[in-house]
C-alpha positions in Angstrom: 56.0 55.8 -62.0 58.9 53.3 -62.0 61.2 53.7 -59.4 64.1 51.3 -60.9 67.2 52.4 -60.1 66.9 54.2 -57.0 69.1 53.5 -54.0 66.6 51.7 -51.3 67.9 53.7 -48.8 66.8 56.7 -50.6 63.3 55.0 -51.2 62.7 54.5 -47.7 63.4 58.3 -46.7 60.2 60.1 -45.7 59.0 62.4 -48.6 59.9 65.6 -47.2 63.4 64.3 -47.1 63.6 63.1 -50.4 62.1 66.3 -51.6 65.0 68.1 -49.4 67.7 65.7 -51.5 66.0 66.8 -54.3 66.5 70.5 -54.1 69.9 69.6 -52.2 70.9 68.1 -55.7 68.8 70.2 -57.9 71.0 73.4 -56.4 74.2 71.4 -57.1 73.3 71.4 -60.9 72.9 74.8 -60.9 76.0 75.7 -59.0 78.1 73.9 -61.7 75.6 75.2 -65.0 76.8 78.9 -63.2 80.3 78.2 -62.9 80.4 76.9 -66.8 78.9 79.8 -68.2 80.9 80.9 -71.4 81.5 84.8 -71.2 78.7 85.5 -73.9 76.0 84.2 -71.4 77.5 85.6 -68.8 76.9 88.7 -70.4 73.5 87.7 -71.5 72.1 86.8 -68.4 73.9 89.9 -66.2 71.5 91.3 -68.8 68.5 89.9 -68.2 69.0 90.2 -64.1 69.6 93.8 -65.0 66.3 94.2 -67.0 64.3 92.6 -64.4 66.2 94.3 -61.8 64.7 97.5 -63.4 61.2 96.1 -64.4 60.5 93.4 -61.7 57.5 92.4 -63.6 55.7 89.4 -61.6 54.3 87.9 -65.1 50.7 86.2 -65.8 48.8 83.9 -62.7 48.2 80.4 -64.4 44.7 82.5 -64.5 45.4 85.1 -66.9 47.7 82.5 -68.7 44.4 80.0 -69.1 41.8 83.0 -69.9 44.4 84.2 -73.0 44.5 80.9 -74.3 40.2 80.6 -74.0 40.1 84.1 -75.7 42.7 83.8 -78.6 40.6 80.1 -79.6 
């Protein structure tokens, strides 16, 4: 995996801490997608909390997800 254009002071932090810039920058992102939402997908996803709000649903384990795929082949 290249690793051009990477500040070397960020290539010489210990993984952990890169991992922690990582999420660090990862949450800015989403902070900022949040705060751009136009009203119709604010709507749509005070919807879709809602729904799972009221059906908290965990989903499929990769295992289930794997064994439907074998079965439907």
């Amino acid at each position: 995996m290249s690793q051009a254009g990477l500040p070397d002071d960020i290539l010489a932090m210990p993984v952990a801490e890169r991992i922690a810039l990582v999420a660090k920058i990862w949450d800015s992102i989403a902070d900022d997608a949040v705060e751009n939402l136009s009203p119709e997908q604010r709507v749509v996803l005070e919807a879709r909390l809602a729904e799972h709000r009221a059906n908290p649903n965990p989903g499929w384990t990769w295992e289930q997800v794997k064994d439907s795929l074998k079965n439907h082949q």
